[in-house]
N, C-alpha and C positions, 0 to 999 in steps of 0.2 A: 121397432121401425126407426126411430129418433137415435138410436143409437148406428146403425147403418148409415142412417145420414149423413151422421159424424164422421165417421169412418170414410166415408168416400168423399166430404169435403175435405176433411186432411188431406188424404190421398192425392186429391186433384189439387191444395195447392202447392205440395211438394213440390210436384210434377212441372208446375207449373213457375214454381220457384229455380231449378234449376235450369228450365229453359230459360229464362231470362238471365241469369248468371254466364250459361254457356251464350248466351248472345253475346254479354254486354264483353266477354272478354275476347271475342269471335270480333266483336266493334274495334275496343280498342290495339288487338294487333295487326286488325286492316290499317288503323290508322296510325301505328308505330311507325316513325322514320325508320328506314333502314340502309343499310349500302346499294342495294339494288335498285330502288324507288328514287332516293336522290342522288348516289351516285357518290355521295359521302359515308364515310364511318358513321356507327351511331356510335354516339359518345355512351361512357363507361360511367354510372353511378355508384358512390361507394359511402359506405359510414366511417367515419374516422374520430381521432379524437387528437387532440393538441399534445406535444411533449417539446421535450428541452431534449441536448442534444443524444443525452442519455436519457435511460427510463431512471424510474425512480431511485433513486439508490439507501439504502436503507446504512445506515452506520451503526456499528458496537463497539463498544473498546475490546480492545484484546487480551487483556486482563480484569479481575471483578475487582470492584471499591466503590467508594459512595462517593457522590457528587461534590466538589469543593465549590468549583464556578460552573458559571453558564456565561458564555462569551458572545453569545448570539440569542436572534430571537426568529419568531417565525416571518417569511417575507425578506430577510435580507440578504442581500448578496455578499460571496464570501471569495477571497481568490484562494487561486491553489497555495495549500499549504497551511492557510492561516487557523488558527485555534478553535475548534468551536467548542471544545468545553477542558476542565480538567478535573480527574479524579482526585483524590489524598492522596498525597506524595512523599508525606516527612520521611517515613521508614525508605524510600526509593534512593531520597537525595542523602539520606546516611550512610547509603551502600558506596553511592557515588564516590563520599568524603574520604572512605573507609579503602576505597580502589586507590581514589587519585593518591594517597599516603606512600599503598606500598608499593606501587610503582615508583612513586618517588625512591623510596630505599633502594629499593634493586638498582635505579639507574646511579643512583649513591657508590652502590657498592661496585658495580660495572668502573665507574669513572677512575674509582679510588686504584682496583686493579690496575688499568689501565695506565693511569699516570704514574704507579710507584707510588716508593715511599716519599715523607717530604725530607729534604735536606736535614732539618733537625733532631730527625729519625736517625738516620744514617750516623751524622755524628754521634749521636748519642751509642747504638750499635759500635760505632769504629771504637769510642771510647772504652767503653766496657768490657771490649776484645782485647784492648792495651792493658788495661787496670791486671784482667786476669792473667798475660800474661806476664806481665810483672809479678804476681802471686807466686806464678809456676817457678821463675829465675829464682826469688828469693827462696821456697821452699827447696829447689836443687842444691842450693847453698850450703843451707840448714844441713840438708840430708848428708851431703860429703864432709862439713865439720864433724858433725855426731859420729860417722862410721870412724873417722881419726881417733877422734875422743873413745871410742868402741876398743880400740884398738889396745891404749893403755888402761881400757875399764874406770876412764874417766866418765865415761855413760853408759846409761842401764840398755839389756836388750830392749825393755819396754820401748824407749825415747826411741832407738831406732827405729820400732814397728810402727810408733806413733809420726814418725816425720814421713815415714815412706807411705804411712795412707792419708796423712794430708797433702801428700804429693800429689796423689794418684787422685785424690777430690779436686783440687784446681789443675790439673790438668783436663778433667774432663769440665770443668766450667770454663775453661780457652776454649774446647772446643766449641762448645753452646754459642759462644758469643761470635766465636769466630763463624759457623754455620747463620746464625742470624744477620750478620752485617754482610754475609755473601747474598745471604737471600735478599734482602734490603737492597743490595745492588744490582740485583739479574734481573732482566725482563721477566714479565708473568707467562705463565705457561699456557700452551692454548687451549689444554682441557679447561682447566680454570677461568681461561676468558669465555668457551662455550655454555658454562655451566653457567656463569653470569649473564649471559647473552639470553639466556632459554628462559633464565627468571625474570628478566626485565620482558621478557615477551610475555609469561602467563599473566605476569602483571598487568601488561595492556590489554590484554584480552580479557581481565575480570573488570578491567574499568571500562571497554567498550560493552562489554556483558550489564553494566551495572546500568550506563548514560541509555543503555535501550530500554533495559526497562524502566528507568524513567519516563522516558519519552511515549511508554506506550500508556502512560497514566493522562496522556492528552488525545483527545480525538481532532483527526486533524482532519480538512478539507480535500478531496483527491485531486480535484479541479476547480475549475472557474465553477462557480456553483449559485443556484438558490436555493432557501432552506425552508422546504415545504410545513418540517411540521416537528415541532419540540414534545417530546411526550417523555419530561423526566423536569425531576427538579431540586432543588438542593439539598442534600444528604440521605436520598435514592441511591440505593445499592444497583449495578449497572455491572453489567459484564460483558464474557463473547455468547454465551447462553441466552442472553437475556429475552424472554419473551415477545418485548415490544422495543424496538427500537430508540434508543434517545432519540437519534437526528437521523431526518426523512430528509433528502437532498437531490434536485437536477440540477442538470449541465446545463449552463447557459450559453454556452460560444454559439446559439441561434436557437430558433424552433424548428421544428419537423411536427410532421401531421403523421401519425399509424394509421393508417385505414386497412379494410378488410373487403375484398373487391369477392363477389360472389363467383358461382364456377362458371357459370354463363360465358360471364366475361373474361374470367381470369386468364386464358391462352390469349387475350390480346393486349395485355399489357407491357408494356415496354419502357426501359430506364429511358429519360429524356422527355418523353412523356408532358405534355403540360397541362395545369390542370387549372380551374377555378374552386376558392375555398368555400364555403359560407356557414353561418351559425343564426342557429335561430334568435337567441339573444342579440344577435347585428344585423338586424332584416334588410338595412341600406348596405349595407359595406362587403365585398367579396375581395378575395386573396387571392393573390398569384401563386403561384407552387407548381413542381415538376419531380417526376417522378427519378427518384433517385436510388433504390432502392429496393429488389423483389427478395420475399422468400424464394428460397427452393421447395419448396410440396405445397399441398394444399393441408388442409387439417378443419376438424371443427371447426361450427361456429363457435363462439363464445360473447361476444360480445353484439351487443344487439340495440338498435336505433329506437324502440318501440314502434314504428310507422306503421297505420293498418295494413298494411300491402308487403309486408317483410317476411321473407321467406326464413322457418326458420330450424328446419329441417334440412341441414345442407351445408357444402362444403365451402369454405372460403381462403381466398390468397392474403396474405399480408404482404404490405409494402408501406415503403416509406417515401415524403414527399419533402420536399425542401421547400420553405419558404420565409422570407423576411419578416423578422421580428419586428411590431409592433406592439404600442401596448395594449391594446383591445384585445389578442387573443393571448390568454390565461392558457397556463400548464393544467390541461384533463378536459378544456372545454369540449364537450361533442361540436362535430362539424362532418358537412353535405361538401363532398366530394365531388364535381364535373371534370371526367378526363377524359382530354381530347386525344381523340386515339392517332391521331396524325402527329409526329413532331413537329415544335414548332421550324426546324431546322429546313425540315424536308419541303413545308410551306414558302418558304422565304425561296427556297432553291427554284421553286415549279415555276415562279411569277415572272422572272427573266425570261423562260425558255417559251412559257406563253404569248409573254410579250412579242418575241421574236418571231414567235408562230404566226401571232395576227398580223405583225405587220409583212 
């Protein structure tokens, strides 16, 4: 019997429980403003959270080595470009030393084509084309005495065969000399200046090859930035693999608010849009901001307000909000979205034509 009892006091205040549930929510959408009751929009509530002009940006070097410096710390701001840390370098900057050399050669040897020989050259070539052929004269000499002498067997056939192949040896060193003081004189040829021309190119290309990868032993800044969060520290192995990030960084050229407007509302948002900010952490203080920004789709929730009234089973729009940088609101703080689904544009417009109405 006592057990029946139970049973049907549960029962009755389930029952009894939902009625009041189906009231109190039966209450509060009699008593929802809405467009038809006042004749205005109902404003748009949304969760959002604070960001820089970019989302997070996470940095790696692009090559692996261990940490030399840290040039930065968490909290400061960085411009574009500037260093935020650098790996070990020595073996990089040997490459460099090793490029910028043979570039040098090549353009050496380009220049030296180029210019000729130097005058001292030349003489010396002119000379030694003269010396031999003075060899050559005095050996013809020789050679038509001896065949006389041949004649009455004042000289052996040997001496004969002997002057005619010394003949025949400085004859052909006039020509050496004389081929080299031609060459020493002629312009360079233009395969030879091509072939010089293509070395002094691989050469710059192994020293621009070399200065990169130097450069990528630094992590450098993309933008205006601040630098959320340092997770590395001196003589840490660091790569483009790396698991954790060295340097965590946002854009700073202003703030933007992400919010996530539920489906309810989300067909009535519109870029221009204006909005009010607020955070719980600033219970006096609200922000201006305007809608600058829609997704295209709708997608999961993901991110969630905890508020006991939060739907969370359901679809939501992202969009983004423009608003001026102060320092009270912080990169990630959660913040209470109000947007006014009227622009402010459209308001400023109505108040003339009213005017002119009443009077």
């Amino acid at each position: 019997m006592n057990k029946l009892v139970m049973i049907t006091a549960a029962v009755t205040s389930v029952v009894l429980l939902g009625v009041f549930i189906d009231a109190q929510s039966q209450m509060m959408a009699d008593h929802r403003p809405s467009s038809l009751d006042s004749g205005q929009p109902v404003r748009i509530f949304a969760f959002g959270r604070v960001e820089g002009t970019t989302e997070e940006i996470e940095l790696r070097p692009r090559i692996t080595g261990a940490v030399q410096k840290l040039l930065v710390k968490e909290g400061d701001l960085v411009a574009e470009g500037e260093i935020l840390l650098r790996l070990e370098d020595e073996q990089y900057r040997h490459e460099v030393t090793l490029a910028e050399a043979g570039l040098q050669q090549a353009e050496a040897r380009l220049a030296r084509l180029l210019s000729g020989a130097r005058e001292q050259e030349r003489r010396e070539a002119e000379a030694k084309f003269r010396a031999r052929q003075a060899d050559v004269l005095r050996a013809e000499q020789n050679l038509a005495r001896i065949r006389q002498l041949r004649i009455s067997n004042a000289a052996s056939q040997q001496e004969l065969e002997d002057q005619i192949q010394l003949l025949a040896s400085f004859r052909a060193q006039a020509d050496a000399a004389q081929a080299r003081f031609e060459l020493l004189q002629a312009d360079p040829q233009e395969d030879e200046v091509a072939l010089e021309r293509a070395r002094v190119a691989e050469a710059a290309s192994r020293l621009a090859l070399a200065r990169h990868r130097l450069e990528q032993t630094r992590l450098i800044a993309p933008h205006e930035s601040k630098i959320l969060a340092i997770d590395i520290d001196i003589g840490e192995m660091t790569g483009p693999e790396a698991k954790e990030p060295p340097v965590t960084l946002v854009g700073t050229g202003g703030l933007r608010v992400r919010a996530w407007v539920d489906e309810m509302d989300a067909p009535r948002v519109q870029t221009g849009m204006q909005a009010k900010i607020s955070a719980d952490g600033l219970p006096d203080r609200t922000f201006a901001g305007s809608v600058s920004n829609l997704s295209p789709r709708m997608e999961q929730k993901r991110w969630y307000s905890d508020q006991p009234t939060e739907r969370f089973d359901t679809k939501v729009r992202e969009i983004w909000l423009d608003v001026k940088e102060c320092e009270e609101l912080v990169v990630g703080l959660p913040v209470d979205v109000m947007i006014d689904p009227q622009p402010a544009s459209v308001a400023t417009e109505e108040t003339p034509s009213t005017a002119e109405s009443n009077s």
